[in-house]
MARTOR-55038 format. One record per residue (C-alpha): y, z, x; residue number from 1. Coordinates in nm, 2 decimals, padded with zeros to 4 digits. Layout:
N
> y;z;x;nr
> Y;Z;X;NUM;
...
//
This chain:
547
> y;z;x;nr
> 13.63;07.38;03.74;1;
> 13.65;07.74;03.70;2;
> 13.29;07.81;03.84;3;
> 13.38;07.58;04.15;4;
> 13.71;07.80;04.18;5;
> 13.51;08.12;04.20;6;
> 13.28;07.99;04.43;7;
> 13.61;07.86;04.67;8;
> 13.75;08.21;04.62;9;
> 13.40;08.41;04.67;10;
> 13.38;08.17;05.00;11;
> 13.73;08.26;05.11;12;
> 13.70;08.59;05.08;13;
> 13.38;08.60;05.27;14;
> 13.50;08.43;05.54;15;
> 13.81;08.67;05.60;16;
> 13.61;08.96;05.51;17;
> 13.36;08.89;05.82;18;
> 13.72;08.77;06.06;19;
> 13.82;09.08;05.98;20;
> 13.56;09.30;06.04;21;
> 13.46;09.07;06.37;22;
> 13.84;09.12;06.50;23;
> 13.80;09.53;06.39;24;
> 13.45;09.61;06.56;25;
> 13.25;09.59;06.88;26;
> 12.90;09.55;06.93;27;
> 12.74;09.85;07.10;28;
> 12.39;09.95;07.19;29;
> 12.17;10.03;06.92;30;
> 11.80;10.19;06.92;31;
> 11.55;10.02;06.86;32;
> 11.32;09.71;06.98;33;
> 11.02;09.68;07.22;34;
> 11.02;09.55;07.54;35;
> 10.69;09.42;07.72;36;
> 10.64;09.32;08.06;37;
> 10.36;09.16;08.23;38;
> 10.18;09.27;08.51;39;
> 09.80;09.19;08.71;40;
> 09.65;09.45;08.87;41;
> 09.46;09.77;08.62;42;
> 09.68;10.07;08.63;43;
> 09.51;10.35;08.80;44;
> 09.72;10.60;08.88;45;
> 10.02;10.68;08.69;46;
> 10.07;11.02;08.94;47;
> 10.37;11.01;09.18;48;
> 10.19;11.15;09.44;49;
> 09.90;10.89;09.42;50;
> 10.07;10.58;09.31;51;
> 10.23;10.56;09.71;52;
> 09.88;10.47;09.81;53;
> 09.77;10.24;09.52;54;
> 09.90;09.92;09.35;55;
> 10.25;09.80;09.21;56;
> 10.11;09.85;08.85;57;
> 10.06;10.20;08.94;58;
> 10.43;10.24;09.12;59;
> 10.59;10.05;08.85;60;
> 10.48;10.22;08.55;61;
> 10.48;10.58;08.77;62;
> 10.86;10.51;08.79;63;
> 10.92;10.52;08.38;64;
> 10.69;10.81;08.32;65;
> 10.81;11.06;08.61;66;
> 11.16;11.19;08.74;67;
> 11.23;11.31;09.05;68;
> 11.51;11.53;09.23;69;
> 11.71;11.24;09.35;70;
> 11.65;10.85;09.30;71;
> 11.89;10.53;09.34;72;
> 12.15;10.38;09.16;73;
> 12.20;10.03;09.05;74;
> 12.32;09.91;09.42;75;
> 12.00;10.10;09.57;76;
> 12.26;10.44;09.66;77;
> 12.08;10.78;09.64;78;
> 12.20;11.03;09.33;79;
> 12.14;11.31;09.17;80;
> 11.87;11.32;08.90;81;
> 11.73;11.64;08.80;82;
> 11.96;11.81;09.02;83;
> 12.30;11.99;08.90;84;
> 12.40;12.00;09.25;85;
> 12.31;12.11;09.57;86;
> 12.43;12.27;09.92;87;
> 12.33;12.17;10.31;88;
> 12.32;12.47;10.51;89;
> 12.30;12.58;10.89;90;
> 12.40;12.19;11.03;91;
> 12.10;12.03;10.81;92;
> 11.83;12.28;10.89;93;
> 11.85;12.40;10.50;94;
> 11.88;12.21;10.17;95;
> 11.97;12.50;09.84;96;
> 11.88;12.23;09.53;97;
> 12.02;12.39;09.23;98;
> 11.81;12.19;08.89;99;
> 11.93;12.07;08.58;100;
> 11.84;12.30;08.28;101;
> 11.73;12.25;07.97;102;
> 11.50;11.97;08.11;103;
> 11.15;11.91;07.91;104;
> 10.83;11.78;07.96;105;
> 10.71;11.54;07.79;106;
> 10.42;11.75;07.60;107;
> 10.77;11.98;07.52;108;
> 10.75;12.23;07.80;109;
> 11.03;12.34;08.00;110;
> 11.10;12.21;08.35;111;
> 11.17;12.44;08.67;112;
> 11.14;12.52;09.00;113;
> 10.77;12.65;08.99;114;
> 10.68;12.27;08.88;115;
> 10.91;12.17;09.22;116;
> 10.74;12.43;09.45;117;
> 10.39;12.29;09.31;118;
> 10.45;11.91;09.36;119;
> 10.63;11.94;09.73;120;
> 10.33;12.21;09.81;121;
> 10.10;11.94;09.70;122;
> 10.31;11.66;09.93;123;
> 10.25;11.87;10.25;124;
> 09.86;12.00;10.20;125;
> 09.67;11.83;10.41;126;
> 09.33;11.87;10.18;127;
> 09.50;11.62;09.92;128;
> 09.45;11.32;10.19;129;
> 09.09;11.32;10.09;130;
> 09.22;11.25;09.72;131;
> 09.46;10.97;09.80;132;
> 09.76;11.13;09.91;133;
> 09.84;10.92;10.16;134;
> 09.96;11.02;10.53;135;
> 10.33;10.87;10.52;136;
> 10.39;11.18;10.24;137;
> 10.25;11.44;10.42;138;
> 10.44;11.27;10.75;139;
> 10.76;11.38;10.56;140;
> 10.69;11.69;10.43;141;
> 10.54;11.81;10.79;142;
> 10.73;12.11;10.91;143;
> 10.93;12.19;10.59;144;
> 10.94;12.52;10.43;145;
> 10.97;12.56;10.05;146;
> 11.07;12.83;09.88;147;
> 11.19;12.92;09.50;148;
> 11.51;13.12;09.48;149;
> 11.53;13.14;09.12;150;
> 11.39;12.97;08.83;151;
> 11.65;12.66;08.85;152;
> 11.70;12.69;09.22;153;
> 11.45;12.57;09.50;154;
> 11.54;12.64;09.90;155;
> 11.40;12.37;10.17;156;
> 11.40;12.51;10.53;157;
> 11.33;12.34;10.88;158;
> 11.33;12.42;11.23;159;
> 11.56;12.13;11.29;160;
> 11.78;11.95;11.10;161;
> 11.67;11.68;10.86;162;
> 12.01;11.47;10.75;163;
> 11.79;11.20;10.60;164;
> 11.60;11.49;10.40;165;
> 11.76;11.40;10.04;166;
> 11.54;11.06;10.06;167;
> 11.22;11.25;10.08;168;
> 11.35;11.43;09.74;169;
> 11.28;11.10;09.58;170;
> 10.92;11.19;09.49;171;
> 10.82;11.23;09.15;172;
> 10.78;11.63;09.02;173;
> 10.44;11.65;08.87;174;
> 10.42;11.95;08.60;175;
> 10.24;12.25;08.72;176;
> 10.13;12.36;08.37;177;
> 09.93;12.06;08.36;178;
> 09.79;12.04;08.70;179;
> 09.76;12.39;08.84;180;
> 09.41;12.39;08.64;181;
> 09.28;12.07;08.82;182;
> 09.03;12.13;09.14;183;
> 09.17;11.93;09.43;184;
> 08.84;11.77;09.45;185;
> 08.94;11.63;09.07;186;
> 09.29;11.52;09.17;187;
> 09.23;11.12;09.15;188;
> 08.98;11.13;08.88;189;
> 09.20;11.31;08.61;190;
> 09.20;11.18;08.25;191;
> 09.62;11.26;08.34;192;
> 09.66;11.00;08.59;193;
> 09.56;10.75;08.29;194;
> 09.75;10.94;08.05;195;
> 10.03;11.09;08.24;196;
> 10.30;11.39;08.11;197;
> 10.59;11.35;08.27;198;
> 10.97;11.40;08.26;199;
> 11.08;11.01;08.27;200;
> 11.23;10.79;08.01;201;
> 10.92;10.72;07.89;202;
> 10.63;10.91;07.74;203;
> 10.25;10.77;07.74;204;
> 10.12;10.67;07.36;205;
> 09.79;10.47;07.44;206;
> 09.60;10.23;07.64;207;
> 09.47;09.93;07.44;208;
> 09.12;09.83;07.53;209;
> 08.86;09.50;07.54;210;
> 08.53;09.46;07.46;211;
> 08.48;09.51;07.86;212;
> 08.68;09.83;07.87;213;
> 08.98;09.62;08.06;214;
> 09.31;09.73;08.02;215;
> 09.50;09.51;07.79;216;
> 09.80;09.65;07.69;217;
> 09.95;10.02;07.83;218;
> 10.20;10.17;07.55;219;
> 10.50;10.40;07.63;220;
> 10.76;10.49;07.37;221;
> 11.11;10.64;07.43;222;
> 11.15;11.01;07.51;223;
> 11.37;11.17;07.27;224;
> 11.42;11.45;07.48;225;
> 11.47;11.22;07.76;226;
> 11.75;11.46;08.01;227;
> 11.98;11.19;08.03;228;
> 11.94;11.06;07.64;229;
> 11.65;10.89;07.52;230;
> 11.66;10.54;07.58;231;
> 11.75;10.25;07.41;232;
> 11.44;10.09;07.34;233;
> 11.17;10.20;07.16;234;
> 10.88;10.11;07.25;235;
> 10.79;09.96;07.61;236;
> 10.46;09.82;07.70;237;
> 10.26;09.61;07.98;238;
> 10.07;09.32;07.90;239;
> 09.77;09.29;08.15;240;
> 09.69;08.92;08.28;241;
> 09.39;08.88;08.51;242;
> 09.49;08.51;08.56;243;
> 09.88;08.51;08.68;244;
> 09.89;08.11;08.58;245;
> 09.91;08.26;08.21;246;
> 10.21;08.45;08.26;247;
> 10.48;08.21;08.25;248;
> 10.33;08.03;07.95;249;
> 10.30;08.38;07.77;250;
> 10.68;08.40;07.84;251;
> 10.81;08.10;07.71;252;
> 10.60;08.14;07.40;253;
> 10.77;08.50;07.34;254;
> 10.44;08.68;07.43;255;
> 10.63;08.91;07.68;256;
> 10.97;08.98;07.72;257;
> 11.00;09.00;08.13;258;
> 10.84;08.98;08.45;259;
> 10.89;08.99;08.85;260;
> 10.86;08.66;09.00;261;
> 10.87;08.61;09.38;262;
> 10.74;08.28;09.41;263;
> 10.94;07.93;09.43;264;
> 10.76;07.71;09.23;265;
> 10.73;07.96;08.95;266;
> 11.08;08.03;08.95;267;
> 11.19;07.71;08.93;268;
> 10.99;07.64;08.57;269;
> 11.24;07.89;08.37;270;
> 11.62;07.91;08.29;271;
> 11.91;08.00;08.50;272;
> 12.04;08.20;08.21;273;
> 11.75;08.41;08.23;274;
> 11.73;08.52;08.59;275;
> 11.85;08.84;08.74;276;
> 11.79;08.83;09.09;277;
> 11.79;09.17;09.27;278;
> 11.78;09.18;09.67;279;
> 11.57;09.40;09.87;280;
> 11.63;09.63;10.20;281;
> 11.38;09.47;10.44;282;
> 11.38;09.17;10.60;283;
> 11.06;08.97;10.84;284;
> 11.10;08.91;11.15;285;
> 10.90;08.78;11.48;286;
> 10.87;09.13;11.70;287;
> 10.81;09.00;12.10;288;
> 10.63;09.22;12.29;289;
> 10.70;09.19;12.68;290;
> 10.45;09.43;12.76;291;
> 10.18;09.13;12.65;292;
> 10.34;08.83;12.70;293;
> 10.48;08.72;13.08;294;
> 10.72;08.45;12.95;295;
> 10.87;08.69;12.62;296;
> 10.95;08.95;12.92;297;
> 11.26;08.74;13.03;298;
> 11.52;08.83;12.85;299;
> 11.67;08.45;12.84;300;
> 11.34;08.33;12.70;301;
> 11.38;08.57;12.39;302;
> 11.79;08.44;12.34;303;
> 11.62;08.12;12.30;304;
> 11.37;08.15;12.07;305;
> 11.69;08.35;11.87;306;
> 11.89;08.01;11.92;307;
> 11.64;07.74;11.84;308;
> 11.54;07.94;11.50;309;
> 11.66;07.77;11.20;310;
> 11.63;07.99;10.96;311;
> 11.79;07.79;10.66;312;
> 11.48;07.56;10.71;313;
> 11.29;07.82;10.62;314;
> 11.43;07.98;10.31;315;
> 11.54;07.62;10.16;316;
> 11.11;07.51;10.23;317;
> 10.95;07.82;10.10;318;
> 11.17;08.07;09.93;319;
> 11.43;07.91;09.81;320;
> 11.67;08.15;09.60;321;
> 11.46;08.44;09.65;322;
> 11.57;08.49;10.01;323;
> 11.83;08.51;10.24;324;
> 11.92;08.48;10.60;325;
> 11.86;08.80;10.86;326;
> 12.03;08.83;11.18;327;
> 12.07;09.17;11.26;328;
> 11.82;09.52;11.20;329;
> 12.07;09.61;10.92;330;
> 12.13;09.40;10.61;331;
> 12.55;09.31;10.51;332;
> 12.61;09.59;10.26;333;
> 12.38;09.89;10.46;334;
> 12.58;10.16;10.67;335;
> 12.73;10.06;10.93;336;
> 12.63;09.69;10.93;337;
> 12.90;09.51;11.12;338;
> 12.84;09.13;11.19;339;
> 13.01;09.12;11.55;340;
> 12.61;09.23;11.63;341;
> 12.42;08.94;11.47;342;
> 12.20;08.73;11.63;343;
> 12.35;08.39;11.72;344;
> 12.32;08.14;11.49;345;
> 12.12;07.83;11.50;346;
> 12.17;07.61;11.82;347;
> 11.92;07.41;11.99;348;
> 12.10;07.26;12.23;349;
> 12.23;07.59;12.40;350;
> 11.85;07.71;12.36;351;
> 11.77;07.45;12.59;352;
> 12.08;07.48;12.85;353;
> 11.98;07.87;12.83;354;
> 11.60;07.80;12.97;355;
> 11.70;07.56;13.19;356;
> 12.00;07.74;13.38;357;
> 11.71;07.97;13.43;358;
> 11.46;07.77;13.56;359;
> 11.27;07.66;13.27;360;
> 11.19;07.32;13.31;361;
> 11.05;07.08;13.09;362;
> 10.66;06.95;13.26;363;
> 10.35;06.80;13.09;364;
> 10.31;06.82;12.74;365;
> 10.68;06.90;12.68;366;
> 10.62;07.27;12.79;367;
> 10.90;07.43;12.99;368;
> 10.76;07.63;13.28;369;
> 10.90;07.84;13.60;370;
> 10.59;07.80;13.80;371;
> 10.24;07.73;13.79;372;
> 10.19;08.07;13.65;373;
> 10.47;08.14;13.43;374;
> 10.43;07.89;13.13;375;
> 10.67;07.89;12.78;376;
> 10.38;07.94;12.67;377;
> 10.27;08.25;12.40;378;
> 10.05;08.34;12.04;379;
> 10.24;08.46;11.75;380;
> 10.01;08.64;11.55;381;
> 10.01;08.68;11.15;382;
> 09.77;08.82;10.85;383;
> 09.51;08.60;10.72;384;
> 09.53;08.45;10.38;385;
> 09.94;08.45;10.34;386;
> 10.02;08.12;10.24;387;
> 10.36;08.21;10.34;388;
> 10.31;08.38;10.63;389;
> 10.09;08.08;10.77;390;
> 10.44;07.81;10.64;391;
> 10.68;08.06;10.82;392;
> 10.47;08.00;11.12;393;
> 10.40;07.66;11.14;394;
> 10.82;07.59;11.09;395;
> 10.87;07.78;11.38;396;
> 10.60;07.65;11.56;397;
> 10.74;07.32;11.55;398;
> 11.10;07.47;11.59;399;
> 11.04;07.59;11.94;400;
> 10.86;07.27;12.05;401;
> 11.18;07.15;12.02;402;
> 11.25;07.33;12.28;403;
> 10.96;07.31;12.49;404;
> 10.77;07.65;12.37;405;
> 10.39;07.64;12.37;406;
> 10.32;07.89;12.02;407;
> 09.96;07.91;11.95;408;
> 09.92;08.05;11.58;409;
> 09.61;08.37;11.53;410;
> 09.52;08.45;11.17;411;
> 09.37;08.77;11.20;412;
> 09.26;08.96;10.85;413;
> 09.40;09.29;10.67;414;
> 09.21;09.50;10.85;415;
> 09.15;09.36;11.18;416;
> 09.50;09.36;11.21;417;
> 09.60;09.71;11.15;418;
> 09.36;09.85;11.32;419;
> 09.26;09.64;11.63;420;
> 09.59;09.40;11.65;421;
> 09.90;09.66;11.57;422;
> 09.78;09.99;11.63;423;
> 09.69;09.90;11.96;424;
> 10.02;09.68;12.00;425;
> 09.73;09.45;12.12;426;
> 09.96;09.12;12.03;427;
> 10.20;08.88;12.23;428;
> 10.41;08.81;11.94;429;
> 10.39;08.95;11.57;430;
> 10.55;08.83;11.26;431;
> 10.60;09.13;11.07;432;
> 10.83;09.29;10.78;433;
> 10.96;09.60;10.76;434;
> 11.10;09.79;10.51;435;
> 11.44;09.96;10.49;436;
> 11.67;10.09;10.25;437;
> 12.03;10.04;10.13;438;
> 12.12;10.39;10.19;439;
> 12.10;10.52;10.54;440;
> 11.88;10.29;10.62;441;
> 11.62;10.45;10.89;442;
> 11.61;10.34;11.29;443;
> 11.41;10.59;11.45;444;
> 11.01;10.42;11.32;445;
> 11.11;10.07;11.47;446;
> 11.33;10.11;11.79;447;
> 11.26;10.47;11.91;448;
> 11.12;10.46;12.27;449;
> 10.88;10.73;12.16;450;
> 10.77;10.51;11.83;451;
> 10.59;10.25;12.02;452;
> 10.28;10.39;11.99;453;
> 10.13;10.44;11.64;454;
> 10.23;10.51;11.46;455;
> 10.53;10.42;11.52;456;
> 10.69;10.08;11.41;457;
> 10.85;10.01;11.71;458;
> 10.63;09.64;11.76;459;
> 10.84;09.50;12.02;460;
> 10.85;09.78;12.24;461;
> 11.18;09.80;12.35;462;
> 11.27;10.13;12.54;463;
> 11.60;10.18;12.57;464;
> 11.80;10.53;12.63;465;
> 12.11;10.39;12.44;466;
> 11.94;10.33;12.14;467;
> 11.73;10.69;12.17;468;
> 12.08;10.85;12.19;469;
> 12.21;10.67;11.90;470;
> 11.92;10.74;11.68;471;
> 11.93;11.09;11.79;472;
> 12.26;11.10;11.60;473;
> 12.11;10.97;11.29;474;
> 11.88;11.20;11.29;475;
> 12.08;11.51;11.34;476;
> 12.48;11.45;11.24;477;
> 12.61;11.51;10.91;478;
> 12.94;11.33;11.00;479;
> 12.92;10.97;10.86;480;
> 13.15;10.83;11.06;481;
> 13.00;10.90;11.33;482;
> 12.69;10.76;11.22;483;
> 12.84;10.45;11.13;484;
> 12.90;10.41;11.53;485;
> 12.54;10.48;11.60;486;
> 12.41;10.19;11.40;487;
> 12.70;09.94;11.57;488;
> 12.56;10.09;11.92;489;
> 12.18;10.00;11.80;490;
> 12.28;09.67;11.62;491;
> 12.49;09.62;11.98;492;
> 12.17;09.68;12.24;493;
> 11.96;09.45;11.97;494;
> 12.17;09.21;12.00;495;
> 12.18;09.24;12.36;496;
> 11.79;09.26;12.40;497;
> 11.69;09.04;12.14;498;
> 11.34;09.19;12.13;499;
> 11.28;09.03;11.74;500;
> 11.39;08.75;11.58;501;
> 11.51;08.81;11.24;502;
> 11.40;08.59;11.04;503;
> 11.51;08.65;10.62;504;
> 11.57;08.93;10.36;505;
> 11.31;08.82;10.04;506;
> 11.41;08.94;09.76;507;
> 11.29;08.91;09.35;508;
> 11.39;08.78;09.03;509;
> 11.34;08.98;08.71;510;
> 11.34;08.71;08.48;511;
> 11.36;08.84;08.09;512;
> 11.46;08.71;07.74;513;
> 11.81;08.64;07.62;514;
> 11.81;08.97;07.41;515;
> 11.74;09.23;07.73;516;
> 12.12;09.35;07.80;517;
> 12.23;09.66;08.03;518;
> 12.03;09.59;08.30;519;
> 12.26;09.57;08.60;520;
> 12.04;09.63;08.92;521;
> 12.16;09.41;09.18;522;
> 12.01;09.59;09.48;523;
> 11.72;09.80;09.48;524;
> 11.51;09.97;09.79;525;
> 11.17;09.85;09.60;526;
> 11.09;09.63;09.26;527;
> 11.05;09.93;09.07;528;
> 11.36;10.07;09.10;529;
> 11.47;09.76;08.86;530;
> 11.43;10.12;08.59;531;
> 11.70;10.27;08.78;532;
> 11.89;10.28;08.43;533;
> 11.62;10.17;08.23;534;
> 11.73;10.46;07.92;535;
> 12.04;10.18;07.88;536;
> 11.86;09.88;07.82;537;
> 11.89;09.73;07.49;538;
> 11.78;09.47;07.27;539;
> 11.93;09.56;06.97;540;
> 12.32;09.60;06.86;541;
> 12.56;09.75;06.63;542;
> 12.93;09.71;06.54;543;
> 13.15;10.01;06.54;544;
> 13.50;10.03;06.48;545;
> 13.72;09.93;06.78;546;
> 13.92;10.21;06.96;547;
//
């Protein structure tokens, strides 16, 4: 009897002991843990400056090694990173960046301007195309003048203003101690683009090999110098997989911890609970250009296609979750979206009173016509070898019949069609994405009169002096609300126009274990800038007293 009372009291005791200390405590972030991530393609080029040109491994792993000047917060908003603050001078023509101090490499030197002059130096020299810089870098470093004012403050100069210039400052700094003693002519075969020093979250341990020399695992570990306090978890790896269908099965069996999936069916094999979906700043669309095509020159023709587009049909069928609806050249939650400017939605039956108030009538076949030479008639053009591309096509396809529209489908391959199909803006119609950002999200590439040749964006061709003037003011004014009325005047003539069809807005899922916590991305400009806070991520816990 009196062992079974002990036991009662030991048990009761217990039990209030852990209430108590439950009710009196919190769980907080702890240190510790691994993360590991799977991934395809071999990393390559772990440099900032090359990664641009290479794959997603290279990006992805880029953006945990290296820091740069400014990057984007959780809802894909430019901040500061290694800058204390800054000033913009003379109406946007200067930029006085003032850096953190007391900032360290990850081999333990000091950061400072010298390693900023070096890397944007690098970012507008021409001779580093040969090496794989590639041209959209240099494009945005053309014309700017750098100059160090002190050893924490750096000066960017231009003839004329650059408002969007803080976006550029998004590069990654490589460290001129390291890289000042490379020959350009050695820049993309450095042992440090394997084996990279930089200032990010995470520092390079090792690269675990096969018997083949394949890449099967690529160690980091947390920076305990890290500027903004070393992170979280300890060690962070990538898991390479050469077949994909091996992923998801390497998940579920706690092989991995995480991984990007922007595919349906894959998606719908794991958990809600373990899905963070994260939407992207670029959207596809159908680009018409008038200049090829007789019948996508009248305007009514192009509010048609716009009318009898169902694009619900085409997200439930092939995307699913991972995509949402598009009808205007800015994305709800960018500047200056405002949804009096979207394209009407779906309505086939006003599609049809459209083309026929205008002399579109239905003849043989079920193809509309105005005369013998002017037939609904017209090839949308798409890469070769998208499985997606080719199911976005053949819904519209049959969409438009509807209609009475005559759309032939042309596969043409990678390179064919850069270089013989869009650079020569040699197509009638082009389904195409483009890619944006949350933050002042850029007009000037896709609907600027003088960026319809390349290389330019602007695939449909539309010239148009209101939009030039508004764009104009993007590109010069510092006052955001007037800014904010230059994107409602070019999501206005858009709408007017309707020289695209806008289509969707894909999107990803991050899907990770139950015990990843802090993540809380919900918007990001690209995949990668899932890391955004990636120093907060934890998978382990502690309980501290409650305030």
């Amino acid at each position: 009897m009196i062992v079974l009372l002990i036991i009662a009291f030991v048990g009761v005791s217990f039990w209030w002991g852990n209430t108590l200390y439950m009710k009196f405590t919190v769980p907080v972030p702890d240190r510790g843990g691994q993360y590991i991530e799977a991934i395809t393609k071999q990393p390559r080029f772990i440099n900032p400056l090359l990664s641009p040109g290479s794959s997603l491994t290279d990006k992805t792993i880029t953006k945990l090694v290296f820091a740069s000047l400014f990057s984007y917060n959780k809802d894909g908003v430019l901040k500061k990173d290694l800058v204390d603050n800054y000033q913009i001078a003379d109406g946007g023509k200067k930029y006085i960046i003032h850096l953190k101090k007391n900032v360290f490499w990850h081999d333990g030197e000091k950061f400072n301007a010298d390693d900023v002059v070096y890397t944007s130096n690098i970012a507008k020299n021409p001779d580093y195309g040969a090496v794989g810089v590639i041209s959209d870098i240099r494009l945005a470093w053309k014309g700017v003048n750098i100059r160090k004012e002190d050893d924490y403050t750096v000066v960017f100069s231009f003839e004329k203003p650059r408002v969007d210039f803080l976006h550029v400052l998004t590069l990654g700094i490589l460290p001129e101690h390291i890289w000042e003693k490379i020959p350009i002519e050695q820049f993309n075969t450095s042992e440090y683009n394997v084996k990279p020093i930089g200032l990010g979250p995470y520092e390079f341990v090792d690269v675990s090999l096969d018997s083949e020399n394949i890449v099967k695992e690529y160690i980091l570990r947390a920076f305990d110098k890290y500027y903004k306090g070393e992170p979280y978890i300890t060690k962070f790896s990538f898991k390479f997989f050469a077949d994909r269908d091996k992923i998801l099965p390497a998940y579920k069996s706690g092989q991995i911890s995480g991984v990007v999936l922007d595919v349906k069916n894959e998606l719908d094999k794991v958990p809600e609970a373990n899905k963070s979906f994260i939407q992207l700043p670029s959207f596809y669309a159908v680009f018409m250009n008038k200049n090829k095509s007789v019948p996508l020159a009248f305007k009514e023709v192009r509010q048609a296609l716009v009318l009898a587009t169902n694009r619900n049909e085409i997200i439930d069928t092939i995307f699913g979750e991972l995509a949402e609806p598009v009808t205007s050249t800015l994305l709800p939650g960018m500047n200056g979206y405002d949804s009096k400017f979207t394209q009407s939605e779906f309505d086939i039956q006003k599609a049809k009173e459209i083309l026929e108030k205008n002399g579109w009538k239905v003849g043989a076949g079920d193809i509309r016509r105005k005369s013998d030479e002017e037939i609904l008639s017209f090839t949308l053009t798409i890469r070769e070898g998208q499985k997606q591309l080719k199911q976005i096509a053949e819904i519209l396809q049959k969409q438009w019949h509807e209609i009475g529209v005559d759309m032939k489908i042309k596969e043409v391959k990678k390179e064919d069609l850069i270089a013989n199909i869009i650079k020569p803006r040699n197509y009638e119609a082009l389904l195409y994405s483009e890619p944006l950002r949350w933050d002042s999200p850029h007009m000037k590439a896709l609907w600027a009169s003088d960026s319809r040749e390349d290389p330019g964006r602007n695939f449909s061709q539309i010239n148009d002096k209101k939009i030039d003037e508004a764009i104009k003011v993007l590109e010069t004014e510092l006052d955001e609300n007037k800014k904010i009325e230059s994107y409602k005047m070019i999501q206005g003539r858009i709408k007017e126009e309707s020289p695209a069809v806008f289509l969707f807005a894909p999107g990803f899922c991050f899907v990770h274990s139950d015990v990843l916590k802090g993540n809380e991305v919900e918007k990001a400009n690209v995949s990668y800038d899932r890391f955004s806070d990636v120093n907060k991520w934890y998978v382990s816990e502690k309980r501290v007293r409650r305030k």
